[in-house]
mmCIF file of the N, C-alpha and C atoms, coordinates in Angstrom:
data_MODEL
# 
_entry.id   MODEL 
# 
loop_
_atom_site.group_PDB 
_atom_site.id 
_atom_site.type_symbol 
_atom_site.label_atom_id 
_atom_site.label_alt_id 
_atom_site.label_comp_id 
_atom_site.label_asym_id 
_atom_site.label_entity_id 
_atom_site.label_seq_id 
_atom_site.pdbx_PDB_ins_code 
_atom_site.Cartn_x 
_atom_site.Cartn_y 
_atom_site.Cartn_z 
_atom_site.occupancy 
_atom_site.B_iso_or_equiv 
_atom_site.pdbx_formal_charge 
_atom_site.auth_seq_id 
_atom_site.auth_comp_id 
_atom_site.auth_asym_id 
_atom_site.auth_atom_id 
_atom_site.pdbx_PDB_model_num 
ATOM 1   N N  . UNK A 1 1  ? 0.831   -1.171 0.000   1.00 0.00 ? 1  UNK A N  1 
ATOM 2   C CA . UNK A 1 1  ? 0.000   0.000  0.000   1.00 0.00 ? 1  UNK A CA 1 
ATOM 3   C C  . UNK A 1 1  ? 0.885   1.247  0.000   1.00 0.00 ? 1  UNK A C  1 
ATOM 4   N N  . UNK A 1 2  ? 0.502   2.237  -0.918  1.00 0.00 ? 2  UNK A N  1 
ATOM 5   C CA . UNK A 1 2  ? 1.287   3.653  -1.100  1.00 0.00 ? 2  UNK A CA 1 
ATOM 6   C C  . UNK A 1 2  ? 1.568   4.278  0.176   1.00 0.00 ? 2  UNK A C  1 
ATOM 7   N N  . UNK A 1 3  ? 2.176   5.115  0.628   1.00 0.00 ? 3  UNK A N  1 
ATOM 8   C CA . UNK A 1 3  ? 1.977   5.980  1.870   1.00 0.00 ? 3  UNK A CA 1 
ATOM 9   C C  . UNK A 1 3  ? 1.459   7.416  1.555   1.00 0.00 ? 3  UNK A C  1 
ATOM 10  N N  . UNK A 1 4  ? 0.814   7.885  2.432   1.00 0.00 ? 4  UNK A N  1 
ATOM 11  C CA . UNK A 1 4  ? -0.339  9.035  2.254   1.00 0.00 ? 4  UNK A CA 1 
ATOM 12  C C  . UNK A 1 4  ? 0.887   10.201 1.478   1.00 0.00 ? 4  UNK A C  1 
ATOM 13  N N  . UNK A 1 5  ? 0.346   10.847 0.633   1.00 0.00 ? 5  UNK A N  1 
ATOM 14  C CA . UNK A 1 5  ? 0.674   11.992 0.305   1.00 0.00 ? 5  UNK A CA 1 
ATOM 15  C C  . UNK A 1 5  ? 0.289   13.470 0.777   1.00 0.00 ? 5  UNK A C  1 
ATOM 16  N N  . UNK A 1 6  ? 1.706   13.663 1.537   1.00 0.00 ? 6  UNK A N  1 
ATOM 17  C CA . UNK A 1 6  ? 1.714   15.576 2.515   1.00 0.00 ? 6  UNK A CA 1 
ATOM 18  C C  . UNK A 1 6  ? 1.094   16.173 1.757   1.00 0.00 ? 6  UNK A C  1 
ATOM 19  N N  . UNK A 1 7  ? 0.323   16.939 1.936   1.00 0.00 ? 7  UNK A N  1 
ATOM 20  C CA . UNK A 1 7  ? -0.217  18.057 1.341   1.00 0.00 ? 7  UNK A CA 1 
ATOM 21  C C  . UNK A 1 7  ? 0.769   19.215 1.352   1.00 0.00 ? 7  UNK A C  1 
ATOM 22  N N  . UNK A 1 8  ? 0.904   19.132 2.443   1.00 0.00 ? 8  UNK A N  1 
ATOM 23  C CA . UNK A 1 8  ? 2.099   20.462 2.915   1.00 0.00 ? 8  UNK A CA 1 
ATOM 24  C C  . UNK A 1 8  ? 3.198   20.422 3.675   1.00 0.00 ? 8  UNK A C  1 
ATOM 25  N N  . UNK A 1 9  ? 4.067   19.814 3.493   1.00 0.00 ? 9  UNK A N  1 
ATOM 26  C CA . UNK A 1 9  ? 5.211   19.432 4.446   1.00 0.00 ? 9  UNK A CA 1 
ATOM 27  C C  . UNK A 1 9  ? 5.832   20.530 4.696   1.00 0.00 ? 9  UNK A C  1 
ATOM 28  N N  . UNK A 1 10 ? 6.790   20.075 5.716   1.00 0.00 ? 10 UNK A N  1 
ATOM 29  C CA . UNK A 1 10 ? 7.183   21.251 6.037   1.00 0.00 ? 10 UNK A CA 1 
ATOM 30  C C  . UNK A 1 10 ? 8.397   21.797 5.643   1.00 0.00 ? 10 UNK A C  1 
ATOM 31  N N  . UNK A 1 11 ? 9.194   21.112 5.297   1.00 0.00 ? 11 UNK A N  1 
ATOM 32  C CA . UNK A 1 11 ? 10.444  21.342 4.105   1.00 0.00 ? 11 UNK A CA 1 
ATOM 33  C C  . UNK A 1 11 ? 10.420  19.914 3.256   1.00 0.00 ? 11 UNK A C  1 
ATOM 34  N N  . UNK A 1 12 ? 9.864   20.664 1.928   1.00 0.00 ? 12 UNK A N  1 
ATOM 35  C CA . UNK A 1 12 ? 9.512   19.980 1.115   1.00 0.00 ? 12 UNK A CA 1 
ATOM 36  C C  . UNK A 1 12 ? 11.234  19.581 0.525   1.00 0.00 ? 12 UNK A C  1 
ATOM 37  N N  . UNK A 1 13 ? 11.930  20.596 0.295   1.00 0.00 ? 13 UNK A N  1 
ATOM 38  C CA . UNK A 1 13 ? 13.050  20.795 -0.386  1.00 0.00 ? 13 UNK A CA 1 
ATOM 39  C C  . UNK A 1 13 ? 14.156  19.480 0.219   1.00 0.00 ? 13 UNK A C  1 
ATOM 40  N N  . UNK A 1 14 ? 13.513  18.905 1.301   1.00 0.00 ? 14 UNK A N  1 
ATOM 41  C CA . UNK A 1 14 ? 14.271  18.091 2.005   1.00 0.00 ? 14 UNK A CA 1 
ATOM 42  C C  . UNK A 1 14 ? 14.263  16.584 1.449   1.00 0.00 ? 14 UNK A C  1 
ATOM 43  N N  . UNK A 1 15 ? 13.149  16.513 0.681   1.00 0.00 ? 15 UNK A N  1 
ATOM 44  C CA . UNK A 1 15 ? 12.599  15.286 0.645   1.00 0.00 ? 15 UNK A CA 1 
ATOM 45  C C  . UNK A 1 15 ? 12.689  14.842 -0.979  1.00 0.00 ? 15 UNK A C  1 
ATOM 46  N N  . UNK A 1 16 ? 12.591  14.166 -1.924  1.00 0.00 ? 16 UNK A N  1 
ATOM 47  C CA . UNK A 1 16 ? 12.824  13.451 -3.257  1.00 0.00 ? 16 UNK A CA 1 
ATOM 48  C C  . UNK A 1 16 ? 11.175  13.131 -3.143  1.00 0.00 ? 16 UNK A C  1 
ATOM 49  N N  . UNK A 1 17 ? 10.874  13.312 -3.811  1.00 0.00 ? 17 UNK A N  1 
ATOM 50  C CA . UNK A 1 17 ? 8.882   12.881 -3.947  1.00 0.00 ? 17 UNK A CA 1 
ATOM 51  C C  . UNK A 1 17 ? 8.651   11.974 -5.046  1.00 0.00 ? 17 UNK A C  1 
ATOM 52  N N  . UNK A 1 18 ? 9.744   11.691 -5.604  1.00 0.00 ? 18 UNK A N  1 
ATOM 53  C CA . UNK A 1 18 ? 9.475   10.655 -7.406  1.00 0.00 ? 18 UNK A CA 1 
ATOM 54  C C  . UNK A 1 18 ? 9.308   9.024  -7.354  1.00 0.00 ? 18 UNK A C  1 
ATOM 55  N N  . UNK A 1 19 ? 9.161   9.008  -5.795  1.00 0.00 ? 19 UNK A N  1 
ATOM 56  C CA . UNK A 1 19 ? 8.371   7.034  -5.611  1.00 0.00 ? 19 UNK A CA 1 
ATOM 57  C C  . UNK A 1 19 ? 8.097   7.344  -4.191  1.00 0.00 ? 19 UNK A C  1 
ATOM 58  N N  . UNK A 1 20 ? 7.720   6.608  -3.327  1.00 0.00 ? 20 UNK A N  1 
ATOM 59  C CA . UNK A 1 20 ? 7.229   5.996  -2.482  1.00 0.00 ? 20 UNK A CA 1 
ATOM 60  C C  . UNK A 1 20 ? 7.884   5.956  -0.929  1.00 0.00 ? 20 UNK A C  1 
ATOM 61  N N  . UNK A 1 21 ? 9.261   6.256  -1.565  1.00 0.00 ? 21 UNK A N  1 
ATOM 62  C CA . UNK A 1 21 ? 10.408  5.786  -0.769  1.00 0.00 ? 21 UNK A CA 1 
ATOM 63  C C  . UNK A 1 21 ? 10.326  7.106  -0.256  1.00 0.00 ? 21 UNK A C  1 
ATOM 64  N N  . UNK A 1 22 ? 10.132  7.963  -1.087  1.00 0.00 ? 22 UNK A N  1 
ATOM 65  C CA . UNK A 1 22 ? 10.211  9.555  0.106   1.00 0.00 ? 22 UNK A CA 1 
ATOM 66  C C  . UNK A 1 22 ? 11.939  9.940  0.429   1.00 0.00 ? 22 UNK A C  1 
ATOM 67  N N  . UNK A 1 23 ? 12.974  9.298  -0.448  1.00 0.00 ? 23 UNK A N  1 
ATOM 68  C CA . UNK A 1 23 ? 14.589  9.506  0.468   1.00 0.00 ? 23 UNK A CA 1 
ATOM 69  C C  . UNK A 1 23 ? 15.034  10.842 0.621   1.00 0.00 ? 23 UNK A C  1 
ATOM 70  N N  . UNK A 1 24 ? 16.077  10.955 1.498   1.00 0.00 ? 24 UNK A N  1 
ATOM 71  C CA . UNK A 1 24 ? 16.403  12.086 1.324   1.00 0.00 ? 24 UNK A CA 1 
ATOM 72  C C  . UNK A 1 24 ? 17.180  12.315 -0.044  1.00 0.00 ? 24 UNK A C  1 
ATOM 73  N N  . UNK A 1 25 ? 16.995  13.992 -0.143  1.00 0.00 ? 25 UNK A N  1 
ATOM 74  C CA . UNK A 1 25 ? 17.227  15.042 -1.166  1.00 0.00 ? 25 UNK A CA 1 
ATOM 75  C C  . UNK A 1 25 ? 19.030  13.978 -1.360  1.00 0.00 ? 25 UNK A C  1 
ATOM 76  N N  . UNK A 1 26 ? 19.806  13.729 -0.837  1.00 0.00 ? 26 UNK A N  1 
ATOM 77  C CA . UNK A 1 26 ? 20.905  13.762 -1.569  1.00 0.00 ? 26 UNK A CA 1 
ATOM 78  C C  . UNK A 1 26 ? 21.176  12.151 -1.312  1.00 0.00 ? 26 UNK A C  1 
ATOM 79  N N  . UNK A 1 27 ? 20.247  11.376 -1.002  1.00 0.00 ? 27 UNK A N  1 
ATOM 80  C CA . UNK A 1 27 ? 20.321  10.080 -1.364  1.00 0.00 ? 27 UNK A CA 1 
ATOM 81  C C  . UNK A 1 27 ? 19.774  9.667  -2.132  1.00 0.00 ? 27 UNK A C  1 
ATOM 82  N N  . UNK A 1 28 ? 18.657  9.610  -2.708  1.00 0.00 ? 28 UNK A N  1 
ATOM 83  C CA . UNK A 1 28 ? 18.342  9.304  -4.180  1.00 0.00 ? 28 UNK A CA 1 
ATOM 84  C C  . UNK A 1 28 ? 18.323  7.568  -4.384  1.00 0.00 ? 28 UNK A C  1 
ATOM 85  N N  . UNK A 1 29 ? 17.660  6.550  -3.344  1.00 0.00 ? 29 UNK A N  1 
ATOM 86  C CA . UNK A 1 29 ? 17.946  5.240  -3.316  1.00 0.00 ? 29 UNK A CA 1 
ATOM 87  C C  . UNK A 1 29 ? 17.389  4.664  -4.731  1.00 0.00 ? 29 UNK A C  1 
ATOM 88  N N  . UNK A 1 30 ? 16.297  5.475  -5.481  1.00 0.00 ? 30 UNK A N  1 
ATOM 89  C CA . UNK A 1 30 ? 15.471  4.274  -6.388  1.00 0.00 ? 30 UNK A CA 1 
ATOM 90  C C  . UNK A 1 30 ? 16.215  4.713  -7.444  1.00 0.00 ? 30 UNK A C  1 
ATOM 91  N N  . UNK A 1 31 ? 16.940  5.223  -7.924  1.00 0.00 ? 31 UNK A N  1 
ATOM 92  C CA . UNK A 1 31 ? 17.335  5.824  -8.845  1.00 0.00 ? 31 UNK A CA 1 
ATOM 93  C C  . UNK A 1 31 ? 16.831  6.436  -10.160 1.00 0.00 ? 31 UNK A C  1 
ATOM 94  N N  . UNK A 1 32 ? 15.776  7.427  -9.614  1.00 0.00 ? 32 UNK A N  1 
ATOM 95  C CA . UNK A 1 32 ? 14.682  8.208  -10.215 1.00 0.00 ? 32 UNK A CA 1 
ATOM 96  C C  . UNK A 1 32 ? 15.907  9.064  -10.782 1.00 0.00 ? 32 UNK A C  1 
ATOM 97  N N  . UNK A 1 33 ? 16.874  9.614  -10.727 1.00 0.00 ? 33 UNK A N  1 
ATOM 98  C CA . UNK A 1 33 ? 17.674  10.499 -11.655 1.00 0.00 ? 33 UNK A CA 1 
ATOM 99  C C  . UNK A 1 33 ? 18.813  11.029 -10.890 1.00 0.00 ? 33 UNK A C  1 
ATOM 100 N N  . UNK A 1 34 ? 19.218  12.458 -11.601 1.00 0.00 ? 34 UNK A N  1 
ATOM 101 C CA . UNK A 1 34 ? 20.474  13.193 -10.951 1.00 0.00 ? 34 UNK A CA 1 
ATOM 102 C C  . UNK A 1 34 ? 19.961  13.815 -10.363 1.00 0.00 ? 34 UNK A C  1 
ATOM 103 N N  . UNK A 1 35 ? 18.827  14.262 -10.287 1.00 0.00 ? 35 UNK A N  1 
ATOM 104 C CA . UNK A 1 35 ? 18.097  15.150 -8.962  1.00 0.00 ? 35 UNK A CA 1 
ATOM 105 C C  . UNK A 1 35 ? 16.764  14.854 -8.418  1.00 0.00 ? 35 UNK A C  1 
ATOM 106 N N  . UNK A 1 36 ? 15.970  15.588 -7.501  1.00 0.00 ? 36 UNK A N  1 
ATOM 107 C CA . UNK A 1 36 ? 15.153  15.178 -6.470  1.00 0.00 ? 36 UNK A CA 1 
ATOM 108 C C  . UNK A 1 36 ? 13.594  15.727 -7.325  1.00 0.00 ? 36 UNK A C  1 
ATOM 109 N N  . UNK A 1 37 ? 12.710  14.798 -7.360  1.00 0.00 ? 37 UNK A N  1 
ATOM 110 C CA . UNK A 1 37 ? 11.737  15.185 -7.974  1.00 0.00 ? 37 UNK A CA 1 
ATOM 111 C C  . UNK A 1 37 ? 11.062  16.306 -6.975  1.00 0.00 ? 37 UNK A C  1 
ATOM 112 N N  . UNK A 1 38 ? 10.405  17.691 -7.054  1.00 0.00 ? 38 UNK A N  1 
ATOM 113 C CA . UNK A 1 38 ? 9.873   18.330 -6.678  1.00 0.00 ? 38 UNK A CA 1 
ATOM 114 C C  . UNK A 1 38 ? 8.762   18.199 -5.724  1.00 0.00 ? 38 UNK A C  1 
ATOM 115 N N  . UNK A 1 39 ? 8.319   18.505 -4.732  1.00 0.00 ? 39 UNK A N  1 
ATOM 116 C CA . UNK A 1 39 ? 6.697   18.553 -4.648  1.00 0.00 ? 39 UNK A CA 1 
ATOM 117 C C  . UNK A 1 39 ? 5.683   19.299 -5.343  1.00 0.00 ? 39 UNK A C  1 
ATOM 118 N N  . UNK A 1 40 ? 4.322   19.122 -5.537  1.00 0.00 ? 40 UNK A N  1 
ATOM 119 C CA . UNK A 1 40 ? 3.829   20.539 -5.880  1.00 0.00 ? 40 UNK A CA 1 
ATOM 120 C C  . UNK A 1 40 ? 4.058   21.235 -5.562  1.00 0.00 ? 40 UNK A C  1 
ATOM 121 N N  . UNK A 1 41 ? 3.727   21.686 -3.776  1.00 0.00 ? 41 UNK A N  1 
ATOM 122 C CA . UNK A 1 41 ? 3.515   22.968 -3.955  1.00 0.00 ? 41 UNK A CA 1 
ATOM 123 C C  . UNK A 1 41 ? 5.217   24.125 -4.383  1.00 0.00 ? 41 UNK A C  1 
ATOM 124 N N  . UNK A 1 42 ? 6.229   23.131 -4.532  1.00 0.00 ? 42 UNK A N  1 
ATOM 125 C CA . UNK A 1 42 ? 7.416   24.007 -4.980  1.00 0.00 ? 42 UNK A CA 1 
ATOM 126 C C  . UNK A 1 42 ? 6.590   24.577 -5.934  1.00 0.00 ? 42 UNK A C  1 
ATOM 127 N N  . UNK A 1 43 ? 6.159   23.352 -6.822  1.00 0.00 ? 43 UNK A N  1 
ATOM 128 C CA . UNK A 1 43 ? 5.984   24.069 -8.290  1.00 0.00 ? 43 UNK A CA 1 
ATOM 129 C C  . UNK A 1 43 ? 5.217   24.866 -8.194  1.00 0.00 ? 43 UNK A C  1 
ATOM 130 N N  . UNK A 1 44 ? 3.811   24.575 -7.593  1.00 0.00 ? 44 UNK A N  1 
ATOM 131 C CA . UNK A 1 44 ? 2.803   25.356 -8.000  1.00 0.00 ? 44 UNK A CA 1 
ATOM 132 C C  . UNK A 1 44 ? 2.453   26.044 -7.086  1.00 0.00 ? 44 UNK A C  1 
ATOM 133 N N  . UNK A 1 45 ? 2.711   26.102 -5.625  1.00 0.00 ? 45 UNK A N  1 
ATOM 134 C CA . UNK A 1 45 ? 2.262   26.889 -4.303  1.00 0.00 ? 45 UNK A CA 1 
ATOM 135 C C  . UNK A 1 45 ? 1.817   26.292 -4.326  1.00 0.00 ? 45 UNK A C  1 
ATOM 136 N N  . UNK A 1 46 ? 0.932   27.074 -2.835  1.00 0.00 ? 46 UNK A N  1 
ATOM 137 C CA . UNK A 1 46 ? -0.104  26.631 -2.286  1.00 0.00 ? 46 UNK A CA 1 
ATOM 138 C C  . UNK A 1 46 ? -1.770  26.593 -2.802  1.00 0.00 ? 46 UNK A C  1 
ATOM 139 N N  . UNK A 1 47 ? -2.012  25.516 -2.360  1.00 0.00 ? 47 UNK A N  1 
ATOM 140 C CA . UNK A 1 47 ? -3.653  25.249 -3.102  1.00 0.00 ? 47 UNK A CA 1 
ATOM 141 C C  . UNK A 1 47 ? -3.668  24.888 -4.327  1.00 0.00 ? 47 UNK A C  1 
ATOM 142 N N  . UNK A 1 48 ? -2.438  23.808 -4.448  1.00 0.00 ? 48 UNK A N  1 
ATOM 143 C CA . UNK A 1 48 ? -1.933  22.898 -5.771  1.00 0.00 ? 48 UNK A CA 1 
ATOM 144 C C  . UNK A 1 48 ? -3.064  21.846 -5.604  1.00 0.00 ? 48 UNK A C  1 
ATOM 145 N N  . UNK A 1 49 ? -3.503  21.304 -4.430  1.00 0.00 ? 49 UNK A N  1 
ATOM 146 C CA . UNK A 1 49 ? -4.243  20.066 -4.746  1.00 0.00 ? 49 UNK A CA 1 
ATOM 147 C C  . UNK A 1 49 ? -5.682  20.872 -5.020  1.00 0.00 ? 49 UNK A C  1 
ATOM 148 N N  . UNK A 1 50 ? -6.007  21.380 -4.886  1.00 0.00 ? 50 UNK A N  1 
ATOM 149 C CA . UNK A 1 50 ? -7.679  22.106 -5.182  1.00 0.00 ? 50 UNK A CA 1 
ATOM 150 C C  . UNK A 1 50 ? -7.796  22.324 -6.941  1.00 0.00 ? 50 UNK A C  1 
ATOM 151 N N  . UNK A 1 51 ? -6.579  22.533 -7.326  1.00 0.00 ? 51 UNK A N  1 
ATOM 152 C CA . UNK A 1 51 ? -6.553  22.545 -8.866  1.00 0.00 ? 51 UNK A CA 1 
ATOM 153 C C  . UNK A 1 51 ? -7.689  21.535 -9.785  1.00 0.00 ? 51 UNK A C  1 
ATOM 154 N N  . UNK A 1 52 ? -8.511  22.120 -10.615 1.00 0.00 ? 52 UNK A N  1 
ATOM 155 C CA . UNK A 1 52 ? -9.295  20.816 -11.539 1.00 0.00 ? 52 UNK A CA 1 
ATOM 156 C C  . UNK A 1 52 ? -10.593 20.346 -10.254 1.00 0.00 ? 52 UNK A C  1 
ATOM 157 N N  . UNK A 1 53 ? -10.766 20.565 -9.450  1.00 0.00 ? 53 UNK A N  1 
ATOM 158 C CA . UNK A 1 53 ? -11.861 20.438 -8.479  1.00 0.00 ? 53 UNK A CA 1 
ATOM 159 C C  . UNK A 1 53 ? -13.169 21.246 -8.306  1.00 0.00 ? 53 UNK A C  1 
ATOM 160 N N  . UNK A 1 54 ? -13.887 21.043 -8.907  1.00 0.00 ? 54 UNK A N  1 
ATOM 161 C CA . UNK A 1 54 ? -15.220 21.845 -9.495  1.00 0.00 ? 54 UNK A CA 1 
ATOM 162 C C  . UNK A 1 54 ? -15.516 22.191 -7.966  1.00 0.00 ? 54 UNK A C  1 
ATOM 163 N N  . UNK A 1 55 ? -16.028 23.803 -8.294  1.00 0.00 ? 55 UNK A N  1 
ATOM 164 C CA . UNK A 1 55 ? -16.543 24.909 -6.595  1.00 0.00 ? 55 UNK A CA 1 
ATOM 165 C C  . UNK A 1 55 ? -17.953 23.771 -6.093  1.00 0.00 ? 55 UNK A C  1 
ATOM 166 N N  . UNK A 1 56 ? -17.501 23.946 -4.116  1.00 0.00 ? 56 UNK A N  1 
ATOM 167 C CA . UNK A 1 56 ? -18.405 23.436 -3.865  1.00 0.00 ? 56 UNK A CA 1 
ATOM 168 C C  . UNK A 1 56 ? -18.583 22.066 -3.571  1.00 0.00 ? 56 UNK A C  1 
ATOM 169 N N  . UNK A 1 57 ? -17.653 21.604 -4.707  1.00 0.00 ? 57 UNK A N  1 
ATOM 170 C CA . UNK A 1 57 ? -17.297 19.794 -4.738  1.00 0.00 ? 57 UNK A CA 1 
ATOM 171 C C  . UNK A 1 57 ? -16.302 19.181 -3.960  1.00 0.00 ? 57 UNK A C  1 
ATOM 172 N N  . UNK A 1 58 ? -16.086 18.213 -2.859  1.00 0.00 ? 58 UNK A N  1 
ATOM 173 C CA . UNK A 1 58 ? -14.527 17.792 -1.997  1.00 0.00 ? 58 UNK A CA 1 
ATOM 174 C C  . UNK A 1 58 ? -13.968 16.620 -3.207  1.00 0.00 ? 58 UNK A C  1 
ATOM 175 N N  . UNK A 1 59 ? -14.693 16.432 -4.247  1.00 0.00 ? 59 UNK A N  1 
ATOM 176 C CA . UNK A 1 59 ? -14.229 15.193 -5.065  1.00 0.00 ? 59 UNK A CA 1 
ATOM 177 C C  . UNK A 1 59 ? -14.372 15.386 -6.575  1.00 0.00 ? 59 UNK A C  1 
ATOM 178 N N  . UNK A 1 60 ? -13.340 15.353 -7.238  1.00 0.00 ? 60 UNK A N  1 
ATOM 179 C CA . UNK A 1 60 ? -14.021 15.566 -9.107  1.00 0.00 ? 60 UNK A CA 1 
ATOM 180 C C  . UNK A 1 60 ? -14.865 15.008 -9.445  1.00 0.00 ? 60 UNK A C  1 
ATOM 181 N N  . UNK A 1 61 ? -15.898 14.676 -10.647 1.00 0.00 ? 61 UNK A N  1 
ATOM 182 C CA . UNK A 1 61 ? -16.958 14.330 -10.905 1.00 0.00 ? 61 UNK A CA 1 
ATOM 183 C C  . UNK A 1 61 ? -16.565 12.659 -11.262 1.00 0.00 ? 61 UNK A C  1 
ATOM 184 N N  . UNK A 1 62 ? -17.355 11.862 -11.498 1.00 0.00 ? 62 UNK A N  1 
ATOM 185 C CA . UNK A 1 62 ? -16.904 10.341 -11.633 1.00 0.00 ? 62 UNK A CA 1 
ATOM 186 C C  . UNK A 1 62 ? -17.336 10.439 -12.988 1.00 0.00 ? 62 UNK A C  1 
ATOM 187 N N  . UNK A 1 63 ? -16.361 9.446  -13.291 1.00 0.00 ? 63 UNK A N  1 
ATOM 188 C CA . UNK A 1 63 ? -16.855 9.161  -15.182 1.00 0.00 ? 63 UNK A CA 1 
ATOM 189 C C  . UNK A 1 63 ? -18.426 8.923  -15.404 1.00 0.00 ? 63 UNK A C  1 
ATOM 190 N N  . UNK A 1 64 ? -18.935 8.306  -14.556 1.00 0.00 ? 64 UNK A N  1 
ATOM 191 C CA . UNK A 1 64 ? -20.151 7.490  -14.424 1.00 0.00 ? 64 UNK A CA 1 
ATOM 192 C C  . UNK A 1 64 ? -21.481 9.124  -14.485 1.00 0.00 ? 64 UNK A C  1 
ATOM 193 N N  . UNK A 1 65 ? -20.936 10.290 -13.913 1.00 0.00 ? 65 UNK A N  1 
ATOM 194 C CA . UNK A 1 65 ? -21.742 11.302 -14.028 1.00 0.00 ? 65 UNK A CA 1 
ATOM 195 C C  . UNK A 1 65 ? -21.220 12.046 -15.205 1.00 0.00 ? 65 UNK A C  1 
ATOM 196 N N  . UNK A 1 66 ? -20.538 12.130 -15.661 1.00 0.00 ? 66 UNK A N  1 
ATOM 197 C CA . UNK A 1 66 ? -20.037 13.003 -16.824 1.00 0.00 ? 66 UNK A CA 1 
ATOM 198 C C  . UNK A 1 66 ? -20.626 12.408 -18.123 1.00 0.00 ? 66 UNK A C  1 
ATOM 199 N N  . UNK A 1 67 ? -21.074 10.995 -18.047 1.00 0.00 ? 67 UNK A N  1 
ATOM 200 C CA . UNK A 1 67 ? -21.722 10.520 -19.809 1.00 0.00 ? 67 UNK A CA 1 
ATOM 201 C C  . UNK A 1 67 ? -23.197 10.926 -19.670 1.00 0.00 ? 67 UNK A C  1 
ATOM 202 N N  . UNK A 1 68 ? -23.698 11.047 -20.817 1.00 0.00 ? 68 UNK A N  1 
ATOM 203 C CA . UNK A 1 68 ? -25.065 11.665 -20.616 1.00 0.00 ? 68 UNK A CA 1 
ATOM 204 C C  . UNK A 1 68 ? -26.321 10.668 -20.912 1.00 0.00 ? 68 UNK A C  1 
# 
C-alpha cells in the first residue's frame, strides 16, 4: 500500500517525492535520476491540490456522471 501523500510538508526541499520511498534530497535510493523530484507545492504553491476540483465539490466528478 502507497503511503499518504503531505499536502504540505514542512520542508519539502528536504525530501525526493518521485516514488514511495520519500529519500532524502541527496540520497536518491530508487534511482529516479540526478536530482530530487519536486513537490507541488514548490511548483505550484499553495492550493496545488484544489486545482481541476469543481466549486463546492470535496471530489471531481466520476466518469459514471459526466456521460449523458
Amino acid at each position: 500500500m502507497a503511503k499518504r501523500f503531505p499536502i504540505n510538508p514542512a520542508h519539502p526541499e528536504r525530501t525526493c517525492w518521485g516514488c514511495d520511498q520519500y529519500c532524502a534530497a541527496h540520497d536518491l535510493r530508487c534511482g529516479n535520476g540526478s536530482d530530487r523530484t519536486q513537490h507541488p507545492v514548490e511548483t505550484f504553491g499553495p492550493g496545488w491540490e484544489q486545482w481541476g476540483v469543481a466549486e463546492g465539490s470535496s471530489q471531481p466528478p466520476s466518469q459514471s456522471q459526466a456521460e449523458p
